[in-house]
C-alpha positions as CSV (number, residue, x, y, z in Angstrom):
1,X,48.4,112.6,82.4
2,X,47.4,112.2,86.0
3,X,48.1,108.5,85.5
4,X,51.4,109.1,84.1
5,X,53.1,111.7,87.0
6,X,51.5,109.2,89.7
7,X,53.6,106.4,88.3
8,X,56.6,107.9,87.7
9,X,56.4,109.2,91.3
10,X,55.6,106.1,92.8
11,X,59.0,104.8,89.7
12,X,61.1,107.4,91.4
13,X,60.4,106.8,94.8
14,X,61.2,103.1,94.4
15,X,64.5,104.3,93.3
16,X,65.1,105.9,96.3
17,X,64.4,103.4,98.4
18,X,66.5,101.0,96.7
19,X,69.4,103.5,97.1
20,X,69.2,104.0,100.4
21,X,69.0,100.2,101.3
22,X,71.9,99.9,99.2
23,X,73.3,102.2,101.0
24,X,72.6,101.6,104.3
25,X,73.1,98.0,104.0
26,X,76.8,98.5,103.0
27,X,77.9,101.1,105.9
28,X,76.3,98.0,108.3
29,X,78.3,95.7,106.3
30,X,81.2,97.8,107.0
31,X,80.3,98.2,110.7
32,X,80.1,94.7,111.2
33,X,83.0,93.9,109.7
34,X,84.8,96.4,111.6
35,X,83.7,95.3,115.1
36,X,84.2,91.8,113.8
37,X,87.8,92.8,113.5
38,X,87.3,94.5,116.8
39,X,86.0,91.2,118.4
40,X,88.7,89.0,117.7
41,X,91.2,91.4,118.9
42,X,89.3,92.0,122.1
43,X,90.0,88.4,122.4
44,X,93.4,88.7,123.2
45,X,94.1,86.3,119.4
46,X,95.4,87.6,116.6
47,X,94.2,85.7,113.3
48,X,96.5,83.3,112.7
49,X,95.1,84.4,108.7
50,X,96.1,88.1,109.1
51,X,100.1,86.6,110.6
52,X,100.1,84.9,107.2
53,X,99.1,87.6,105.0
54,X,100.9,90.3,106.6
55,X,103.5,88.5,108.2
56,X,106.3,88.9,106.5
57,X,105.3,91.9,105.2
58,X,106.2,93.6,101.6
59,X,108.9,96.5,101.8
60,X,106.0,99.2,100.6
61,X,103.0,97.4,102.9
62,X,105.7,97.9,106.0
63,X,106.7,101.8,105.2
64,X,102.8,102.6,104.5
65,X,101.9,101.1,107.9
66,X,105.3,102.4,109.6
67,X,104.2,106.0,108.6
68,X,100.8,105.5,110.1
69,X,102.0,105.9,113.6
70,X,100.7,109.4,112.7
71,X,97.6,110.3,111.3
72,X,98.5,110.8,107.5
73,X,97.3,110.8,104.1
74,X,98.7,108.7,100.8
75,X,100.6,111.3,98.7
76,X,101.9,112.3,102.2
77,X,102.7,108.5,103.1
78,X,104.7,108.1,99.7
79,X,106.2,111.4,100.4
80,X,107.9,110.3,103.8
81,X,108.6,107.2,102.6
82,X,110.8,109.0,99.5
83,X,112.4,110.9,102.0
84,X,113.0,107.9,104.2
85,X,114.5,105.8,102.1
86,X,116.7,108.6,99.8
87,X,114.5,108.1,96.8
88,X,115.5,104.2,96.7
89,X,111.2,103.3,97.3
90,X,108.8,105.3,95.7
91,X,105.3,104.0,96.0
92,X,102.8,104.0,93.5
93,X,98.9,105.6,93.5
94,X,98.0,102.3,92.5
95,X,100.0,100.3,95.2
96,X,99.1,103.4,97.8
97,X,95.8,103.3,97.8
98,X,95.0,99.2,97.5
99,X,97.2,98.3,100.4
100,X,95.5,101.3,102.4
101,X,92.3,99.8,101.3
102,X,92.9,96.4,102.4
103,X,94.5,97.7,105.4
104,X,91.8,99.4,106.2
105,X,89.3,96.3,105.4
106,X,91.6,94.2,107.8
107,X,91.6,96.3,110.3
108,X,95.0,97.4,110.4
109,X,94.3,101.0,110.0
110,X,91.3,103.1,110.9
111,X,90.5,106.2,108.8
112,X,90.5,108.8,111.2
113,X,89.5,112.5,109.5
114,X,89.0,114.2,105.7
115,X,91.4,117.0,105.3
116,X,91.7,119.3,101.8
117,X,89.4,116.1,100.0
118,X,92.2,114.0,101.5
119,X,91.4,110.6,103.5
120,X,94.2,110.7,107.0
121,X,94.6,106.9,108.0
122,X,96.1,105.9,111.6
123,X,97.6,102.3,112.5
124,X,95.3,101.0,115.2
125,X,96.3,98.5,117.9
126,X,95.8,95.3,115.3
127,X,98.3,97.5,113.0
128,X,100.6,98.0,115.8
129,X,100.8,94.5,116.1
130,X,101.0,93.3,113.3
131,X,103.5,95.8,112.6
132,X,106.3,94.6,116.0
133,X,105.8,91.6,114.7
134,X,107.3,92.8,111.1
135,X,109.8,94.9,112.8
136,X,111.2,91.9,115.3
137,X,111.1,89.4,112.3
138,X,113.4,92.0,110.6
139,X,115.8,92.8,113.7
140,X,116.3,89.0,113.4
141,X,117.1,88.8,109.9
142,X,119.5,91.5,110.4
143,X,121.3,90.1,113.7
144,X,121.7,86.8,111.7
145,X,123.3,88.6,109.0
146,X,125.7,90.0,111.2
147,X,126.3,86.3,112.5
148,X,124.4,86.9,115.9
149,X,122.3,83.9,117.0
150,X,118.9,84.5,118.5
151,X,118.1,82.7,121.5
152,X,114.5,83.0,122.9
């Protein structure tokens, strides 16, 4: 009986070790990723990769990082972004939350505070980049609608 408690003790405590490595390994993961990212902002380069994935951008990827200028949350995002644009966008849960994910992986946004079990997300200065990049790409589009000519 003895026998029995000792190895299921020893069984559970395995367990718990294997969880917490598990565990611990993927919020180092996530660390290093992060200063990674930090790293090769630092360095004055943006990742010619992260221009081509972001650059241009998708209509809901630009509002979502437009609206995090200010710390906010998703269902408040897709709010403002109904408001906006006069009910012409409206962003899904599933759209939401995958671009804030890869944002967030990427490095374009930071999460910054839980509030009411709701994740707040702010742009950082990767996101803010990326993001003047979007917004001049689209001032030319428009002046060359208008028949203006950019000259740089």
């Amino acid at each position: 009986m003895y026998a029995l408690l000792f190895a299921l003790n020893i069984f559970i405590l395995i367990l718990c070790k294997i969880f917490i490595d598990i565990y611990i390994e993927s919020r180092y993961n996530h660390y290093i990723e992060v200063r990674y990212i930090e790293i090769k902002y630092i360095r004055g380069h943006m990742d010619n990769k992260l221009k081509r994935i972001y650059v241009p951008m998708t209509e809901s990827g630009f509002y979502i990082l437009f609206c995090l200028q200010q710390p906010q949350h998703g269902y408040g995002i897709s709010q403002q972004v109904q408001r906006m644009t006069g009910g012409e966008l409206i962003i899904s849960a599933g759209t939401m939350y995958g671009t804030l994910s890869k944002m967030e992986k990427d490095g374009l946004i930071v999460f910054e505070r839980e509030e009411e079990k709701r994740k707040l997300y702010q742009i950082t200065e990767l996101g803010k980049e990326v993001l003047q990049l979007e917004m001049k790409r689209i001032e030319r589009l428009y002046k060359n609608s208008k028949g203006e000519e950019i000259h740089e």
